[in-house]
DRENVO-16501 format. One line per 5 residues: number of its first residue (from 1); for each residue x, y, z of N, C-alpha, C. Coordinates in nm, 4 decimals, decimal comma, always signed. Example, Ala and Ser with C-alpha at 12.3 -4.5 7.8 and 13.67 -1.06 7.14 Angstrom:
BEGIN
1) +1,3190/-0,5690/+0,7800/+1,2300/-0,4500/+0,7800/+1,3200/-0,3300/+0,7800  +1,2850/-0,2250/+0,7080/+1,3670/-0,1060/+0,7140/+1,2900/+0,0030/+0,7870
This chain:
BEGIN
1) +0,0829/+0,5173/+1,7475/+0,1070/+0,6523/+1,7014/+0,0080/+0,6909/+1,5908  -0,0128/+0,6366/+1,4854/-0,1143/+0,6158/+1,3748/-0,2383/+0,6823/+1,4709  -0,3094/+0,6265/+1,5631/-0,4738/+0,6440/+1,5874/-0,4417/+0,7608/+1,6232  -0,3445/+0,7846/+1,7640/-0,3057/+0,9152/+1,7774/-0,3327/+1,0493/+1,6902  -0,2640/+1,0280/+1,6295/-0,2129/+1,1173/+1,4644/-0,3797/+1,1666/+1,3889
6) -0,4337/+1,0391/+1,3899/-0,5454/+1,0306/+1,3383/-0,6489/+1,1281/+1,4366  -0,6372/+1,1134/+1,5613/-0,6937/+1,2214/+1,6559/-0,6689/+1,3651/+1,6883  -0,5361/+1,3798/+1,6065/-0,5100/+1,5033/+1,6357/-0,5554/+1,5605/+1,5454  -0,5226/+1,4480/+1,4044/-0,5834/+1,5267/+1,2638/-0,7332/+1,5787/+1,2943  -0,7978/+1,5075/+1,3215/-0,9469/+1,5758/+1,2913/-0,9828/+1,6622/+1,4202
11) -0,8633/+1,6380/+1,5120/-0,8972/+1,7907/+1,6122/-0,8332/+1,8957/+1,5758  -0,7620/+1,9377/+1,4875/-0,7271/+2,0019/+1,3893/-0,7924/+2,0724/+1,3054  -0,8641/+1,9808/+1,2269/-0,9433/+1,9950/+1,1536/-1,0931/+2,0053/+1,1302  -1,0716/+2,0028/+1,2869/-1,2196/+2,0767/+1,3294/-1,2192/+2,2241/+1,3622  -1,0758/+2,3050/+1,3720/-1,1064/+2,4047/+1,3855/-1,1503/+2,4601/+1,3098
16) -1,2724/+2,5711/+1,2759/-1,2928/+2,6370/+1,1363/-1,2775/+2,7530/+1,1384  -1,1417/+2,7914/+1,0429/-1,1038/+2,9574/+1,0704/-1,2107/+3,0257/+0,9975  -1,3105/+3,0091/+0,9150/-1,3803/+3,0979/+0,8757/-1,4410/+3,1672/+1,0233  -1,5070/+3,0788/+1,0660/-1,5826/+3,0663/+1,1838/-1,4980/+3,1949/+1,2801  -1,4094/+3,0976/+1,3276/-1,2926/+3,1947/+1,4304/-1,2684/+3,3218/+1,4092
21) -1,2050/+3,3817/+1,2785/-1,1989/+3,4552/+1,1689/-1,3240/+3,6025/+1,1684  -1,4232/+3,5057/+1,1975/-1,5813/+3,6015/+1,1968/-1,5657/+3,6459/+1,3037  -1,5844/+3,5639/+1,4565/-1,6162/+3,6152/+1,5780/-1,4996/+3,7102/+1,5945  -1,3303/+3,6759/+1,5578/-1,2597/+3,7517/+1,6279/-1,3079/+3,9331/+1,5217  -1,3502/+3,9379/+1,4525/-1,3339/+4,0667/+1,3533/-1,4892/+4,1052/+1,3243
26) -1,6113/+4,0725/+1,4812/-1,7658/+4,0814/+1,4381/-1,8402/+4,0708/+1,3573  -1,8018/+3,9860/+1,2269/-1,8699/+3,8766/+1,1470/-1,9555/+3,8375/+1,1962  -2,0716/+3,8288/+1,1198/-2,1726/+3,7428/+1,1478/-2,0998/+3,5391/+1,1032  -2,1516/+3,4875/+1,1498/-2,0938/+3,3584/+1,1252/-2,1266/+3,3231/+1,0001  -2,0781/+3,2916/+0,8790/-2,0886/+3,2384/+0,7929/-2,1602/+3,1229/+0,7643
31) -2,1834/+3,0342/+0,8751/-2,3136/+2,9328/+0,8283/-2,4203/+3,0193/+0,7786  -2,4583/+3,0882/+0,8537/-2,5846/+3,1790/+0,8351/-2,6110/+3,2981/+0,7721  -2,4868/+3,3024/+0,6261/-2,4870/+3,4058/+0,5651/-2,4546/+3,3318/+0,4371  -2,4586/+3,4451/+0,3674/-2,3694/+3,3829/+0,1938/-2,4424/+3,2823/+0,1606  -2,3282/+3,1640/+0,1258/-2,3936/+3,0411/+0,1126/-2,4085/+2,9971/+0,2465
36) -2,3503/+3,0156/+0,3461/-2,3618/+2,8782/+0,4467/-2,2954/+2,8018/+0,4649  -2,1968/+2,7978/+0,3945/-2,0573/+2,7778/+0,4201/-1,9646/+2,8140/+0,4155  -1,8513/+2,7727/+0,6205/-1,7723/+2,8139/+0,6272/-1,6599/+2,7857/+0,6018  -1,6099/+2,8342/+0,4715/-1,4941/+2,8386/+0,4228/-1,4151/+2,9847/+0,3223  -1,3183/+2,9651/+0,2457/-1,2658/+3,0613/+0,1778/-1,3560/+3,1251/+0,0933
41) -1,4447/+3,0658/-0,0080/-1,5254/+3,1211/-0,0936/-1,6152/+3,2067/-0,0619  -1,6775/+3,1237/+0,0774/-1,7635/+3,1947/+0,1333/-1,7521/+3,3389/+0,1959  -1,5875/+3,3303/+0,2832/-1,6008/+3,4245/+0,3089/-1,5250/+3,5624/+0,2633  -1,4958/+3,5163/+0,0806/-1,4590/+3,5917/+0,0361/-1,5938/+3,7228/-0,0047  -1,6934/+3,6390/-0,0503/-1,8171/+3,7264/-0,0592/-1,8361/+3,7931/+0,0794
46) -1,8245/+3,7368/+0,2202/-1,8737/+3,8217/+0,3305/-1,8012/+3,9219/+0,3818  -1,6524/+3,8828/+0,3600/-1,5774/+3,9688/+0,4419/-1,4896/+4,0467/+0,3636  -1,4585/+4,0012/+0,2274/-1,3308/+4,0480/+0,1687/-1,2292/+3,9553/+0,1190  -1,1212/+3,9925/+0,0830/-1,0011/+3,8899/-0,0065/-0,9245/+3,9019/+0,1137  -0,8752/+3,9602/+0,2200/-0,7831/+3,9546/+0,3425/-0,7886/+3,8424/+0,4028
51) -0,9577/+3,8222/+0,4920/-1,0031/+3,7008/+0,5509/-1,0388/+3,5697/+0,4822  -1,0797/+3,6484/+0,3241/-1,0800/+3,4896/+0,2857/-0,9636/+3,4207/+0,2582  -0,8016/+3,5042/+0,1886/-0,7043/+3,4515/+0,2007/-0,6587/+3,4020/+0,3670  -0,7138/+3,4130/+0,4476/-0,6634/+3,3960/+0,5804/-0,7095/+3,2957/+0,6431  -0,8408/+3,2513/+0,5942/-0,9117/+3,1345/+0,6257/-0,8581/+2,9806/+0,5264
56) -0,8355/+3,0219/+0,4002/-0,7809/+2,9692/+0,3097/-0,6226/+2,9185/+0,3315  -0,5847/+3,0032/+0,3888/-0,4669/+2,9484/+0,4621/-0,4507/+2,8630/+0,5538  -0,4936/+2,8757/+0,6643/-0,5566/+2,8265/+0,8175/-0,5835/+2,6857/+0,7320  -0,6991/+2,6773/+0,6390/-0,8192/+2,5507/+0,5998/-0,6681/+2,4531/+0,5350  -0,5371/+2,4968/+0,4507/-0,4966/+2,4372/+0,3561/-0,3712/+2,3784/+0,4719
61) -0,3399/+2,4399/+0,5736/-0,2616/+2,4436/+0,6968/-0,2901/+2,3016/+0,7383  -0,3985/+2,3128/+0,8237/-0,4778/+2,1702/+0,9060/-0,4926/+2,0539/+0,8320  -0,5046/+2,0492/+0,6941/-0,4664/+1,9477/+0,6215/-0,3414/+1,8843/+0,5960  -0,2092/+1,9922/+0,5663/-0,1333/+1,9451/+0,5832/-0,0196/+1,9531/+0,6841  -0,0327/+1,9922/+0,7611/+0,0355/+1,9650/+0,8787/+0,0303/+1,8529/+0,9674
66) -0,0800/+1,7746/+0,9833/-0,1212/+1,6616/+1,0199/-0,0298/+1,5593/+0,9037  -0,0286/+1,5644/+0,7810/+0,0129/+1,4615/+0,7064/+0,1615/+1,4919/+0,6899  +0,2130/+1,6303/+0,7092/+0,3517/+1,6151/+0,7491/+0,4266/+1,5622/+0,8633  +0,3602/+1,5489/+0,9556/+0,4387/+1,5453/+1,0773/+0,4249/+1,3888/+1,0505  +0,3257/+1,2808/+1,0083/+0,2824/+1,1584/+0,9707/+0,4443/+1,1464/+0,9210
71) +0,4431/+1,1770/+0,7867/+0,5836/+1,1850/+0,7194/+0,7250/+1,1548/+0,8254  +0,6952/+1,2752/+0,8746/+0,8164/+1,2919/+0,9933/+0,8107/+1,1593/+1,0708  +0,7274/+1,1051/+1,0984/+0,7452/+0,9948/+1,1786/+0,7658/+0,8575/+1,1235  +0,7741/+0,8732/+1,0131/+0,7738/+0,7512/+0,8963/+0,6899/+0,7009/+0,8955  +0,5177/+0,6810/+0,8880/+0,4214/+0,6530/+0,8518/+0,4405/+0,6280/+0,7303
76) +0,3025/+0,4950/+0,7081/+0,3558/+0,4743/+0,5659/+0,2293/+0,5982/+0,4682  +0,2325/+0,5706/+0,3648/+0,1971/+0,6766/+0,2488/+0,0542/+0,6912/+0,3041  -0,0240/+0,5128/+0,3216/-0,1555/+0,4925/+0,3128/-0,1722/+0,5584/+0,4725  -0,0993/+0,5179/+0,5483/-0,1341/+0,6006/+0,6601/-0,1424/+0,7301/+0,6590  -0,0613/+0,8318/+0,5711/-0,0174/+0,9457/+0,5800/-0,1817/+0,9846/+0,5373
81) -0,1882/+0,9173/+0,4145/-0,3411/+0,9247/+0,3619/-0,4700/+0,9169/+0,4903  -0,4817/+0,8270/+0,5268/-0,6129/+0,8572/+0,6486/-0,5714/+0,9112/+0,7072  -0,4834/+0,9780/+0,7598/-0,4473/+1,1193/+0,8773/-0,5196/+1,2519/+0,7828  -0,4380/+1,2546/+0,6729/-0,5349/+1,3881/+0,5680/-0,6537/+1,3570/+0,6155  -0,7074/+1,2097/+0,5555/-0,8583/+1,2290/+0,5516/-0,9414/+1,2607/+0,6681
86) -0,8486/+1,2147/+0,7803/-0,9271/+1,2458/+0,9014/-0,9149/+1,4192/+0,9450  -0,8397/+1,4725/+0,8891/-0,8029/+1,6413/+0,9217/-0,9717/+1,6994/+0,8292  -0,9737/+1,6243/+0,6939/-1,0630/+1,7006/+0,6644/-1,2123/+1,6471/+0,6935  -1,2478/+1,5509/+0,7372/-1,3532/+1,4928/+0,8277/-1,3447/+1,6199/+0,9491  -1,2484/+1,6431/+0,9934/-1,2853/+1,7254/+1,0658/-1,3577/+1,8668/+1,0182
91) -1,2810/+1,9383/+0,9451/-1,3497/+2,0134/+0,8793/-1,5048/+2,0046/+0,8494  -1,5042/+1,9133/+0,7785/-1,6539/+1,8639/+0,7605/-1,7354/+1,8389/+0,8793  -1,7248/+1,7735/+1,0285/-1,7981/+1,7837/+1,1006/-1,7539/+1,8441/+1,2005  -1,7076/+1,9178/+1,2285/-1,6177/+1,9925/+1,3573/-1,6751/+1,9891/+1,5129  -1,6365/+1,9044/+1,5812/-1,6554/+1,8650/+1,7132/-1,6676/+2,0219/+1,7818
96) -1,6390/+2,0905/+1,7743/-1,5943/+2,2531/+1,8039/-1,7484/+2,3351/+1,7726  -1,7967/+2,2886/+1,6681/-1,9008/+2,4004/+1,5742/-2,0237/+2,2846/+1,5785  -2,0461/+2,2228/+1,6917/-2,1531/+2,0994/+1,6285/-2,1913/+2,0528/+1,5270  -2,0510/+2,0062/+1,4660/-2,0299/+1,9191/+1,3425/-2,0955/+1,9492/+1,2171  -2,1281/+2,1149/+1,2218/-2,1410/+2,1717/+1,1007/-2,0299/+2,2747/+1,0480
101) -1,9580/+2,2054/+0,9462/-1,8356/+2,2442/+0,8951/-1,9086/+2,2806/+0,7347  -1,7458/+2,2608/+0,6731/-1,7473/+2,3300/+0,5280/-1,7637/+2,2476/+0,4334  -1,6837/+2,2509/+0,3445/-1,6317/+2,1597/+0,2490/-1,5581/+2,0882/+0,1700  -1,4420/+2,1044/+0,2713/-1,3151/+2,0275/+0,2496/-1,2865/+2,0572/+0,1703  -1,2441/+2,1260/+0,1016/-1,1785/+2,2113/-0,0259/-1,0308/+2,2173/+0,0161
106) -1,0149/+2,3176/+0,0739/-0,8936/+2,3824/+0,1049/-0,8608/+2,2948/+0,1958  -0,8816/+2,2165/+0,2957/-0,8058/+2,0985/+0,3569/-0,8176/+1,9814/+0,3157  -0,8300/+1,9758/+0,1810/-0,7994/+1,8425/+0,1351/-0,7027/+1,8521/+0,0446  -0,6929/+2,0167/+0,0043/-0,5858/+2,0332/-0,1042/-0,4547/+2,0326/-0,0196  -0,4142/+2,0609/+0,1274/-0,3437/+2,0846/+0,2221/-0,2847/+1,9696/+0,2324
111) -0,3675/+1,8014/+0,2423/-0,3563/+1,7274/+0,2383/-0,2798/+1,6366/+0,1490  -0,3023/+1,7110/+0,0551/-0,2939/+1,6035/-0,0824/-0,1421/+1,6995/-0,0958  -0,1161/+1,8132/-0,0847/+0,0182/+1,8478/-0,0964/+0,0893/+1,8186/+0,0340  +0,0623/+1,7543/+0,1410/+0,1936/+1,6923/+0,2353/+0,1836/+1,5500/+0,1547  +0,0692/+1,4664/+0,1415/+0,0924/+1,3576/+0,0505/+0,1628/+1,3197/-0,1080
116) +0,1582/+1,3999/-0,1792/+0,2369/+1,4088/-0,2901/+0,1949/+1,5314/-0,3785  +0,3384/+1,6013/-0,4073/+0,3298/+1,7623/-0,4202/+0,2896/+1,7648/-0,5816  +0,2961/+1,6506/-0,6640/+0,2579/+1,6931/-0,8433/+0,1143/+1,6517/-0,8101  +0,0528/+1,5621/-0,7326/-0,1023/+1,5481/-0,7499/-0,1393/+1,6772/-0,6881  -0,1240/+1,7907/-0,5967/-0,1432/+1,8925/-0,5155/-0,1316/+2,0036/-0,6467
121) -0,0233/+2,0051/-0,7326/-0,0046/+2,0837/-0,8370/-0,0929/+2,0642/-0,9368  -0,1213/+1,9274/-0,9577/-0,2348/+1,9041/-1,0849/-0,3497/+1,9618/-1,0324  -0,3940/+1,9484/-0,9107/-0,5462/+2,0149/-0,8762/-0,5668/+2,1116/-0,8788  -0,4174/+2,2205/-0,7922/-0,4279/+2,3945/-0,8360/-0,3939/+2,4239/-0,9538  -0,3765/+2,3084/-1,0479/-0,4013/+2,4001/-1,2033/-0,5399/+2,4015/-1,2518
126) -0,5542/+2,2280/-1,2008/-0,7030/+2,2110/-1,2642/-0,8360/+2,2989/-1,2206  -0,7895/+2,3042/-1,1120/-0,9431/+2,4275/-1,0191/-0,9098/+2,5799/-1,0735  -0,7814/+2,5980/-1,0960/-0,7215/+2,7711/-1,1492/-0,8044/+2,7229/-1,2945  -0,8118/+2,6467/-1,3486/-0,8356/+2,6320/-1,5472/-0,9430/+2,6563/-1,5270  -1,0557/+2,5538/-1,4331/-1,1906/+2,5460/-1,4452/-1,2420/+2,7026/-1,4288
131) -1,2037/+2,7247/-1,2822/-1,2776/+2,8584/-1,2434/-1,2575/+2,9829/-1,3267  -1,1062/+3,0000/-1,4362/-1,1172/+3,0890/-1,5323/-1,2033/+3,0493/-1,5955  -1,2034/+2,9826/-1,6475/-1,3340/+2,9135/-1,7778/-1,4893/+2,9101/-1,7329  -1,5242/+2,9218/-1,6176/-1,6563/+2,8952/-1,5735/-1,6886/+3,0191/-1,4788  -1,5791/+3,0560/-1,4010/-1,6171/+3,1504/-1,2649/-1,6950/+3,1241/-1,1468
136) -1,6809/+2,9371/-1,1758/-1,7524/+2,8825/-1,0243/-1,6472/+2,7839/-0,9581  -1,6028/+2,8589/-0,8073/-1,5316/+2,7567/-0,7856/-1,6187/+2,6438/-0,7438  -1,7417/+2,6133/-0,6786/-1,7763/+2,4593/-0,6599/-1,7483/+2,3667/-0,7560  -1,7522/+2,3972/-0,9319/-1,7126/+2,3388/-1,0397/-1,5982/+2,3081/-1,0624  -1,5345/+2,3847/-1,0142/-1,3629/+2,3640/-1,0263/-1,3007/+2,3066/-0,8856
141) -1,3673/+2,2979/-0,7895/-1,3244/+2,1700/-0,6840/-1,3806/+2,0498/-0,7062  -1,4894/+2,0495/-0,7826/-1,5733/+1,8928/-0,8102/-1,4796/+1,8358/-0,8709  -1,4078/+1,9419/-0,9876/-1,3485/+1,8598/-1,0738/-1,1829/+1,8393/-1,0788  -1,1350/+1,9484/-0,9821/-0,9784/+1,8967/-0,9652/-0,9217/+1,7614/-0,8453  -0,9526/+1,7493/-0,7567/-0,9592/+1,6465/-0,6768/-0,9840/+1,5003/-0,7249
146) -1,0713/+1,4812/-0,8067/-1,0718/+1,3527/-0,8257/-0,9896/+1,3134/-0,9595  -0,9884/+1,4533/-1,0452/-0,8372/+1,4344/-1,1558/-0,7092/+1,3740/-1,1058  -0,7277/+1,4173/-0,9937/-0,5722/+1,3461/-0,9279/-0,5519/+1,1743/-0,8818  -0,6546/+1,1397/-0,8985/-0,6863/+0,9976/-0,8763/-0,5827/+0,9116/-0,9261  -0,5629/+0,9334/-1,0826/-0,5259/+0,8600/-1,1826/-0,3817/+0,8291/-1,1422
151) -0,3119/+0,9914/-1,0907/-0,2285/+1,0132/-1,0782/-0,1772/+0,9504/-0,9247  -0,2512/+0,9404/-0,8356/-0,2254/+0,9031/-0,7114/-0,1844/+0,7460/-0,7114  -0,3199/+0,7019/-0,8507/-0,3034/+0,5098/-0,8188/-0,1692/+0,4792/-0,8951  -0,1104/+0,5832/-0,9921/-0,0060/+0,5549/-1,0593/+0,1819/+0,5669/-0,9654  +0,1560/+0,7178/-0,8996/+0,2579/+0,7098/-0,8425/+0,2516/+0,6624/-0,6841
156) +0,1819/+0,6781/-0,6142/+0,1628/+0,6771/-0,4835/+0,0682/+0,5948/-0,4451  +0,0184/+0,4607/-0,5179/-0,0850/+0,3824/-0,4467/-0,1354/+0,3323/-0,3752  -0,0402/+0,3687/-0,2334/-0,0984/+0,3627/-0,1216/-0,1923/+0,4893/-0,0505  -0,1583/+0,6178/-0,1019/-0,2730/+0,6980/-0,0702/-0,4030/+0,6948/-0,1531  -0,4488/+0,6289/-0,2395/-0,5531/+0,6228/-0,3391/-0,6827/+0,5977/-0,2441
161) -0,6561/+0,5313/-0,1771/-0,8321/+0,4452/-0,1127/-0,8633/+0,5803/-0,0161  -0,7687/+0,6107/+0,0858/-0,8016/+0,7318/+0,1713/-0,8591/+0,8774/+0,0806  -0,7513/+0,8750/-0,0120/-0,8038/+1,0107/-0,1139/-0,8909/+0,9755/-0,1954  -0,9275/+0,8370/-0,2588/-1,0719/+0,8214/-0,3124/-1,1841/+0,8467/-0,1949  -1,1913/+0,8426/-0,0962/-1,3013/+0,8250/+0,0026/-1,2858/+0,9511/+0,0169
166) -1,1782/+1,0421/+0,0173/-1,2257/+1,2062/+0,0627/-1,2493/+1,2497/-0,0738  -1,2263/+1,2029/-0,2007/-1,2969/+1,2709/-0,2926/-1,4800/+1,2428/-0,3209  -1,4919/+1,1325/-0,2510/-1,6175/+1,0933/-0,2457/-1,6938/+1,1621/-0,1734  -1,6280/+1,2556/-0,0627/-1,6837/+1,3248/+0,0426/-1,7106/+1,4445/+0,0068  -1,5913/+1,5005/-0,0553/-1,6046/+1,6173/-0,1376/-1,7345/+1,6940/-0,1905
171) -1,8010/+1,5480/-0,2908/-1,8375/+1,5479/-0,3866/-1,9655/+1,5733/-0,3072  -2,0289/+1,4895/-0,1999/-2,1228/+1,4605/-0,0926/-2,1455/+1,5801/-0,0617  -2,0136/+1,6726/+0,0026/-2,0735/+1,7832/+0,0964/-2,0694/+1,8983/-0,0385  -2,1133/+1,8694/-0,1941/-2,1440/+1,9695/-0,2769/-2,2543/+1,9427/-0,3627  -2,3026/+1,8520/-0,2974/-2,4712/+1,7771/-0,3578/-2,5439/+1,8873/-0,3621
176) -2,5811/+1,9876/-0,3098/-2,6295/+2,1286/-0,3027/-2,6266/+2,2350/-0,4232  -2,4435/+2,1723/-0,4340/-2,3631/+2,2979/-0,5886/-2,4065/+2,1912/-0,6574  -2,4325/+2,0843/-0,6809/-2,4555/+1,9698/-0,8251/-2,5674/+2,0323/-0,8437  -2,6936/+2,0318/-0,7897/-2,8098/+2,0545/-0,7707/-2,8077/+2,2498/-0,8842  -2,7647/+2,2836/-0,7581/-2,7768/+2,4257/-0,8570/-2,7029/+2,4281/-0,9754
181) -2,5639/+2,3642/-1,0004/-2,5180/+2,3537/-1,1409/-2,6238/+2,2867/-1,2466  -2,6828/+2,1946/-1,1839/-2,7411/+2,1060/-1,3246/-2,9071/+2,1871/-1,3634  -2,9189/+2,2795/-1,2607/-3,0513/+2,4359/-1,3117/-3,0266/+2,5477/-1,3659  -2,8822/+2,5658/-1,3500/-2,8269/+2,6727/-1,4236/-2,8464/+2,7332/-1,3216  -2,8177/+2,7559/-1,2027/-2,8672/+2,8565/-1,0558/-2,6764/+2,8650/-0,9891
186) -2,6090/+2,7901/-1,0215/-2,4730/+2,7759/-0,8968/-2,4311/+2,9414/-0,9269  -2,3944/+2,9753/-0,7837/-2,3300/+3,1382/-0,7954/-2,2021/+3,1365/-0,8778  -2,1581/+3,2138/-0,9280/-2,0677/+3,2900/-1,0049/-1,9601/+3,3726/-0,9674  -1,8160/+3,3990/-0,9957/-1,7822/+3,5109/-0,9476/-1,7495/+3,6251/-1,0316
């Protein structure tokens, strides 16, 4: 049941509603606009606050729905954990979009709230604090996700290794935003 689970997650999580989102409402596709990535941020600049709340939804959905139903079946924690991670692997390479996805943002936060709901709460405070204080969310996802670490190896230490490896991924698919943060160039809102 586990590999299963694990297959559905990242076929899941390959769908990308930004993507979907565009074609159904004649969007240009968001790889090839904005930043280039399809996700909420992105396509809050392209389309509006409607679709980007709508994609943002969809993205936080596929994360955790995969790690609930895990739950439901009594999986253990660490399992529940690589099912997330594999929902947002999908995201990230989407079998659907020739494995050019987003950035696991919003389906890892999806994730981390079917896995345990105060580490899910510490991150939407910590990304809400950063992005008032700065007005970049890439800065404020670098840095709420792996805050929760501490908290994961303390209460829940069997999801730690799966959610360390997707915070590692995180971090990977924003080598781009490091880059422009550390020139003073990352966009703003």
């Amino acid at each position: 049941m586990f590999w299963l689970l694990t297959l559905l997650a990242y076929l899941i999580g390959s769908l990308s509603f930004a993507i979907l989102l565009s074609r159904l409402t004649g969007l240009p596709d968001p790889r090839a606009s904005g930043s280039g990535n399809p996700g909420a941020t992105n396509m809050l600049r392209l389309a509006g606050r409607r679709l980007a709340i709508a994609t943002l939804f969809g993205d936080l959905l596929k994360g955790l729905l995969p790690v609930l139903l895990a739950a439901r079946l009594d999986l253990s924690v660490q399992q529940q954990g690589w099912i997330g991670l594999a929902a947002v692997i999908g995201h990230l390479y989407p079998l659907y979009f020739r494995f050019r996805g987003g950035k696991g943002v919003a389906t890892a936060a999806g994730a981390l709230l079917g896995l345990y709901l105060p580490a899910a709460l510490l991150a939407v405070v910590a990304w809400l604090t950063v992005f008032r204080l700065t007005r970049t969310s890439s800065l404020a996802a670098l840095i709420a996700l792996p805050l929760c670490l501490p908290l994961l190896a303390w209460q829940q230490p069997g999801a730690l290794l799966p959610m360390s490896l997707l915070a590692v991924l995180i971090v990977w698919r924003h080598r781009s935003n490091l880059r422009a943060l550390r020139a003073g160039q990352e966009r703003h809102f």
